[in-house]
C-alpha positions in Angstrom: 0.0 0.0 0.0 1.8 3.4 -1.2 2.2 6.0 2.0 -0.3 8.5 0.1 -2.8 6.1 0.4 -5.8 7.5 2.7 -6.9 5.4 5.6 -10.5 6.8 5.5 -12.1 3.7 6.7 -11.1 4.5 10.1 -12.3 8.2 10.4 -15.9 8.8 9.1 -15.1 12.6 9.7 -11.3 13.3 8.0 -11.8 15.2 4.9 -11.0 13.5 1.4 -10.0 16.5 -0.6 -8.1 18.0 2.9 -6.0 14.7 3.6 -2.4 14.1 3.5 -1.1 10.8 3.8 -2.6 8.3 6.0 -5.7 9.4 8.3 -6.1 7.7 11.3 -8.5 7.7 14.2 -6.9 6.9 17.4 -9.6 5.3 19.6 -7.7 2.3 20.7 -8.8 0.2 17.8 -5.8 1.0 15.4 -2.8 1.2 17.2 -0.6 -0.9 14.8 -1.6 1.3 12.1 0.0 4.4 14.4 3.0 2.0 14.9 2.9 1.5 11.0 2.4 5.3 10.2 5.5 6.2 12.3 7.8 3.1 10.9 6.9 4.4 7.4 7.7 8.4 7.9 11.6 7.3 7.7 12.6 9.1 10.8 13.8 8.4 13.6 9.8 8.8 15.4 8.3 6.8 18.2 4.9 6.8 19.3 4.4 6.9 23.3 1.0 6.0 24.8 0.9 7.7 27.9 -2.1 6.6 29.9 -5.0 5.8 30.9 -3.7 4.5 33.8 -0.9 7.5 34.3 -0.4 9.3 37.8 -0.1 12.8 35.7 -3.1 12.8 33.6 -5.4 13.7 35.8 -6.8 10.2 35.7 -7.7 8.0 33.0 -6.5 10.4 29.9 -5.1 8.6 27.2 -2.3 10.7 25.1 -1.0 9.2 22.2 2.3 11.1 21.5 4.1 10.6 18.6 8.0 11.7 19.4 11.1 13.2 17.5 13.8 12.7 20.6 12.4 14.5 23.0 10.0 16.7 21.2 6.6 16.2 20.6 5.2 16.1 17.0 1.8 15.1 17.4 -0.7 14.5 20.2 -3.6 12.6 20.3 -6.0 12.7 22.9 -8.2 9.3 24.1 -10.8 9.5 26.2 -14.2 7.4 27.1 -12.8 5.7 29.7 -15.1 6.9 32.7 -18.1 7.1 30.7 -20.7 6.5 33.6 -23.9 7.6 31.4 -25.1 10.1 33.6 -27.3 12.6 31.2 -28.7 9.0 29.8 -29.7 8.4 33.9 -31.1 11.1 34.4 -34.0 10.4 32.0 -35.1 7.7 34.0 -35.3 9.2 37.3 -37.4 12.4 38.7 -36.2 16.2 38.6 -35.2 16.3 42.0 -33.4 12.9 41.7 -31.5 14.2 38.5 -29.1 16.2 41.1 -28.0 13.2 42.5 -26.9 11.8 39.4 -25.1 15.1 38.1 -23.6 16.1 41.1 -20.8 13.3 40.1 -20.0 14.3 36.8 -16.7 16.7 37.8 -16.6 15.1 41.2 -13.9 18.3 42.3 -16.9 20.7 41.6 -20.4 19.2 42.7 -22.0 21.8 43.8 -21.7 23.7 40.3 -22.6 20.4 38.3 -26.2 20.7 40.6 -27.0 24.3 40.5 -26.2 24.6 36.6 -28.6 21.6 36.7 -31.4 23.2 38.7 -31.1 26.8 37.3 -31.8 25.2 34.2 -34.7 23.1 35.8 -35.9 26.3 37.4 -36.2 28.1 34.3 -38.4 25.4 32.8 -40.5 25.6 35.7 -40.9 29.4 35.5 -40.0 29.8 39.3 -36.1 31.6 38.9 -37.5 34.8 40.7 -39.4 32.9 43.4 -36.0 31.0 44.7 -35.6 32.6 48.5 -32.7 35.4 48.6 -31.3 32.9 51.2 -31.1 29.8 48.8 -29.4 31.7 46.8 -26.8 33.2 49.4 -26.3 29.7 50.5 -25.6 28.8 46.8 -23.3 31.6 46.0 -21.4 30.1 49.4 -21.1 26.8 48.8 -19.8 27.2 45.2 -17.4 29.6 46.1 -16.2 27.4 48.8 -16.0 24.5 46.3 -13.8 27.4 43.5 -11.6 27.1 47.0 -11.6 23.2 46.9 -10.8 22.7 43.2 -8.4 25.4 42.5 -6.6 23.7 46.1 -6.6 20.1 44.1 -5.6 21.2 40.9 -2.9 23.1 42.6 -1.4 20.7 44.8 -1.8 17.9 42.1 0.1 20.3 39.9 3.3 20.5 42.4 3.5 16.8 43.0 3.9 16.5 39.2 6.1 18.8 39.2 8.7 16.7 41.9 7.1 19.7 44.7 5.7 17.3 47.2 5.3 20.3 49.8 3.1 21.6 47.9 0.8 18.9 47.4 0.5 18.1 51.4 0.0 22.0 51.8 -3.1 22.1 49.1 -5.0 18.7 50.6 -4.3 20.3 54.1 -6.7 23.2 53.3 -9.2 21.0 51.0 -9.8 19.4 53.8 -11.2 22.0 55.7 -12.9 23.1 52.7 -14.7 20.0 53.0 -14.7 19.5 56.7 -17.4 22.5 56.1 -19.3 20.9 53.2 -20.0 17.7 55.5 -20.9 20.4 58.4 -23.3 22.2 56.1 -24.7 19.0 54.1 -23.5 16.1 55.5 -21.5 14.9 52.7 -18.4 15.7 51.9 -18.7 15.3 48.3 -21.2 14.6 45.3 -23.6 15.8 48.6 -26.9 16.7 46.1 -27.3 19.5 48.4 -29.0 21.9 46.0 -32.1 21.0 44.9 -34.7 22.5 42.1 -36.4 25.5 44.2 -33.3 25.6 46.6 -31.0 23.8 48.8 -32.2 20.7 50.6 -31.9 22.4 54.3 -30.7 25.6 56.3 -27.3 25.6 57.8 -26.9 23.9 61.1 -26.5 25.7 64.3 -22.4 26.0 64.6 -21.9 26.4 60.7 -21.3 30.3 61.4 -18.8 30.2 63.5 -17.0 27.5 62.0 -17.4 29.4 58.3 -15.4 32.6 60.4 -12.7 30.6 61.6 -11.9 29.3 58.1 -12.2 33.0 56.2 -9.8 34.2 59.2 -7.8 30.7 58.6 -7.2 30.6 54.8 -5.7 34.2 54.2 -1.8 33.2 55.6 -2.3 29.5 53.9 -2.5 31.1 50.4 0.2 33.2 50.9 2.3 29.8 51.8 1.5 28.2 48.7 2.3 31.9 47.0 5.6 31.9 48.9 6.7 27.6 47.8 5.6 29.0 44.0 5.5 32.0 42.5 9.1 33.1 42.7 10.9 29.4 42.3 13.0 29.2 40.0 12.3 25.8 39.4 8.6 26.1 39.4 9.6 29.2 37.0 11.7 27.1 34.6 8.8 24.5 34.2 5.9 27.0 33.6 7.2 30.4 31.8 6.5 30.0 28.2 5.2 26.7 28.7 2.5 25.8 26.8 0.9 29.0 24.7 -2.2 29.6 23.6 -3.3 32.5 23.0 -6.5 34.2 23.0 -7.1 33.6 19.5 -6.8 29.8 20.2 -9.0 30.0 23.1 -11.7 31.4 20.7 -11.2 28.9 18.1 -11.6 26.0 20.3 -14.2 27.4 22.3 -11.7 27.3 26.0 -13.2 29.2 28.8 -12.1 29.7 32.6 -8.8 29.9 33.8 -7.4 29.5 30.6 -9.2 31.8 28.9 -8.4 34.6 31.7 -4.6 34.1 31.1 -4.5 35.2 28.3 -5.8 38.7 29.5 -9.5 38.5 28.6 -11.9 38.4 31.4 -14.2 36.7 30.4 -16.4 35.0 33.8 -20.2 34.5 33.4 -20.8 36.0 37.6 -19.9 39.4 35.6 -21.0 38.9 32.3 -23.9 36.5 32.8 -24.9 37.2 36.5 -27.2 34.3 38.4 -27.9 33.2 42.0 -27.6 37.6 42.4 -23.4 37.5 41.5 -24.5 41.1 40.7 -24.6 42.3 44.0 -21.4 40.6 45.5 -17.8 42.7 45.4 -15.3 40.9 43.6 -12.8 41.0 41.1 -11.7 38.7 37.5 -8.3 38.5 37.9 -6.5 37.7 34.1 -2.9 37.6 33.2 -1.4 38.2 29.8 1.4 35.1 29.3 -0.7 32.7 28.0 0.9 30.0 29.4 1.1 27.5 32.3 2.6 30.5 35.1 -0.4 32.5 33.8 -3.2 29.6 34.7 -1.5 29.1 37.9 -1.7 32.9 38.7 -5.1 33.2 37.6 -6.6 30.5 39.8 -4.7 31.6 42.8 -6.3 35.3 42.9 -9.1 33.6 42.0 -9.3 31.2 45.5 -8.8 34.9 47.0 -11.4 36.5 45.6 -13.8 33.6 46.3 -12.5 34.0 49.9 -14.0 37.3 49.3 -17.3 36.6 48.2 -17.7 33.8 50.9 -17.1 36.7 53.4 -19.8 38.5 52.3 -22.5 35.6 52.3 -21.6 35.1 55.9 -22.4 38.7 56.6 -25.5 38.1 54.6 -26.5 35.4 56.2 -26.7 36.8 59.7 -29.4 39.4 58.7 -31.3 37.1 55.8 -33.9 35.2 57.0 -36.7 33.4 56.2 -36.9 29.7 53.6 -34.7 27.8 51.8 -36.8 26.5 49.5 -39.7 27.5 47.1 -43.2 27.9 48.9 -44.9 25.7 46.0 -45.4 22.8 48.1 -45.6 21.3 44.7 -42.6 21.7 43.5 -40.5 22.4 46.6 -38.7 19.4 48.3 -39.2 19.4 51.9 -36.4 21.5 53.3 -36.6 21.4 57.1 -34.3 18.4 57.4 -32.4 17.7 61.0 -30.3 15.1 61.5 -31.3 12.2 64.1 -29.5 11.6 67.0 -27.7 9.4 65.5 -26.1 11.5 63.0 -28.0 9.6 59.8 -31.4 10.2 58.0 -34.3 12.9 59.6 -35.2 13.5 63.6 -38.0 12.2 64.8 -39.4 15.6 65.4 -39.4 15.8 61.5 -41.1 12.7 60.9 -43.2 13.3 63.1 -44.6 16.7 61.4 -44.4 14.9 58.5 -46.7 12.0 59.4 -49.0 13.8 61.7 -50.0 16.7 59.9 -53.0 15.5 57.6 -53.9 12.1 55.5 -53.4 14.7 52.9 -50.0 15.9 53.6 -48.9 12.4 54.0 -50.3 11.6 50.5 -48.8 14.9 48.9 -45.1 14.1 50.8 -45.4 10.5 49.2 -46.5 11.6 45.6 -43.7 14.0 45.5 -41.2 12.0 46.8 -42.2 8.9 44.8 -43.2 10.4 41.1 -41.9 13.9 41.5 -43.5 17.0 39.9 -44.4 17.6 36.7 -41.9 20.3 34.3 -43.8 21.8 31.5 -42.7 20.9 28.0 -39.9 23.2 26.7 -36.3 23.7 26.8 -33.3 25.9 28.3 -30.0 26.3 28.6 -28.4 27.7 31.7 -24.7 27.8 32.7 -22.4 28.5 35.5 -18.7 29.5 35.8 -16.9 26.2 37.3 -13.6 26.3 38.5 -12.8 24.8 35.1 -15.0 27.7 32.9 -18.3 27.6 32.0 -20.5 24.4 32.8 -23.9 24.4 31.1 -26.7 22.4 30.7 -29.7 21.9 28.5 -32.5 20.4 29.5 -35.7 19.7 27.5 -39.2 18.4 28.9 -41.8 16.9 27.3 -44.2 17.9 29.9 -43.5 14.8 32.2 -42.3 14.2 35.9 -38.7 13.1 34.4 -36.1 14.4 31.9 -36.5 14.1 28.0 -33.0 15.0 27.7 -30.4 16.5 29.9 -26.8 17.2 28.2 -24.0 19.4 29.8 -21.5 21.3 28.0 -18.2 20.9 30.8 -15.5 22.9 30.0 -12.7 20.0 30.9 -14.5 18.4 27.6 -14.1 21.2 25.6 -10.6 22.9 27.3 -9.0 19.3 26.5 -9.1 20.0 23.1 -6.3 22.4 23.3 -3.9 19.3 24.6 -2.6 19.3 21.5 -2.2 22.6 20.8 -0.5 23.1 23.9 1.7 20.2 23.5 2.9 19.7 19.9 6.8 21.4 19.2 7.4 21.0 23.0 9.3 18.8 24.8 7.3 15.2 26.4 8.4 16.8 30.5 6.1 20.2 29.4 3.2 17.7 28.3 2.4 17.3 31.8 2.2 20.7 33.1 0.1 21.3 29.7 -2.6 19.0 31.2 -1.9 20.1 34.3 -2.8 23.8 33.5 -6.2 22.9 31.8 -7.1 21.1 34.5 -9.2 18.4 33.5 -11.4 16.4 35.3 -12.0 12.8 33.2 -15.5 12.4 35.2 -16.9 15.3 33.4 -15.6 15.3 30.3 -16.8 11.2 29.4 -20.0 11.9 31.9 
């Protein structure tokens, strides 16, 4: 078979008239072919498969890398391997049951996977302006406190990569106080389904205040320690200056938002230019940079952790003087909010069953019918997004007029960030690959979903 020979059996999308050579779809199907492409160039090339199962790709990323020495020539990116069918779930189980499902898509930023779910819910319902000012404080909290928690993984991740083990320790330190108040708050510390369509699932617990002061006083000195193991060393320096590019042209062209985006001096963050859950009314900065590379993303999502800090400061203030609901007064739509934890620390008190069960035969019936069918979403569609730690997560959602889902599909940004891998990558050498990845950020649960 002559080299110019086109290989377009194995890629239903490769243009015929834009092909060179020999097109090939890496999906794990056709590696000899890769091997055979490489052998047949006449240099001296060698394709690496780094991953799925590789400590730096941020779990199970596949990069095919085709090498010249050291240098990278081409990189292919594999992915699939998480693919947990959440948005096809989700169309089998009730509205307020889709959050539990959704909430473990990017399982470093639940509380945004739910909210972008239930704005969107919301909007189908009609009810966004009926959502009590102190749902939405407590949402504005809790995903800036999770902004703290992600930024803090990718972070320390990112410094462990890197041979800075210091820093790893240091990040996980403060994540888990970050999530020592998610488990206060919710009582989980993760994928917690806390936010529910007309508001959160309960108030915070007595103690919560004071324990949401000691962190905002806690966290101020323990960025500056990270700031102080990075942002002047000149190893850290050597790995991350002018690591990486892509500009803001490339950004556009691939569609890259958050963090990436940012550093390349746009500031582009839908709680400015999209406002929900009342952004519009908190104080706060968009930090950007203008390097375009891996320093830049690192900057960007460390003044952001600050001004989250920020913004948490102000729901606590908030909170002190709001009163009132956390969920929806429909009684038809809103899931019962006034939860308390038994004595035993698991499922409801027996004061709250007991309300429950001895109100009315009526109330009982209405409790069950909600909990069991759900309520019904007029037919439609909407789209409504968030800004994730990773850039902006959005969801459509269509109805048909039915208690469950016709069809739920989320746009994550690791998805569509990832597809700048290559971009990143290609003419630089195989040790930059991993801070490449390591800048975007991805998380492998959202992007195969």
């Amino acid at each position: 078979m002559s080299p110019s020979t086109k290989y377009t059996e194995y890629d239903a999308y490769a243009a015929e008239e834009a092909a060179e050579g020999r097109v090939f779809d890496v999906n794990g199907a056709d590696w000899d072919q890769v091997v055979a492409g490489a052998e047949d160039a006449g240099d001296e090339r060698m394709v690496v498969n780094m991953g799925p199962q590789h400590p730096s790709t941020h779990g199970v990323l596949r990069l095919i890398l085709t090498l010249d020495g050291e240098t990278v020539t081409e990189c292919r990116v594999g992915i699939g391997y998480l693919h947990t069918g959440i948005e096809k779930n989700m169309e089998f189980r009730t509205w307020t049951q889709g959050t539990t499902f959704c909430t473990r898509m990017d399982y470093l930023a639940p509380i945004f996977n739910e909210t972008a779910y239930c704005l969107g819910v919301e909007k189908l319902l009609g009810i966004t302006e009926q959502i009590p000012e102190r749902a939405q404080i407590i949402r504005v909290l809790m995903m800036e406190l999770n902004r703290i928690s992600s930024h803090l993984v990718a972070i320390a991740t990112f410094g462990l990569e890197l041979g800075a083990t210091t820093v790893m320790l240091n990040g996980f330190i403060e994540r888990e106080y970050t999530l020592d108040l998610f488990e206060e708050i919710s009582g989980l510390r993760m994928n917690m389904a806390y936010v529910r369509p007309g508001g959160v699932a309960q108030d915070l617990p007595s103690g919560a205040m004071s324990k949401l002061q000691d962190y905002i006083e806690r966290m101020p000195k323990r960025f500056q320690a990270l700031r102080k193991l990075m942002d002047a060393n000149p190893v850290y320096l050597a790995r991350t200056k002018d690591i990486a590019y892509l500009d803001l042209t490339g950004c556009m062209a691939l569609g890259v938002t958050g963090p990436v985006l940012r550093a390349t001096g746009l500031p582009w963050d839908l709680r400015k230019s999209q406002p929900y859950c009342g952004y519009e009314t908190y104080d706060f900065e968009v930090h950007t940079q203008d390097t375009s590379d891996v320093y830049g993303r690192y900057l960007v999502r460390m003044a952001e952790m600050e001004e989250s800090l920020k913004i948490v400061q102000q729901c606590v203030d908030r909170l002190q003087t709001v009163k009132g609901p956390v969920m929806v007064e429909d009684k038809k739509i809103g899931w019962p909010a006034q939860l308390a934890i038994g004595a035993d620390g698991m499922g409801n008190s027996p004061r709250h069953i007991a309300h429950i069960m001895g109100t009315s035969m009526e109330a009982l019936i209405h409790h069950f019918k909600l909990v069991t069918e759900g309520f019904r979403v007029p037919a439609g569609q909407a789209y409504a997004a968030v800004e994730s730690p990773r850039g902006e997560l959005g969801v459509h959602v269509v109805s048909d007029g039915g208690t469950r889902p016709y069809r739920v599909h989320f746009r994550d940004p690791s998805f569509t960030n990832l597809q700048a891998a290559p971009v990143m990558s290609e003419g630089g050498m195989i040790a930059d690959v991993i801070a490449a990845v390591a800048s975007i950020d991805p998380v492998m649960g959202g992007v195969d979903r």
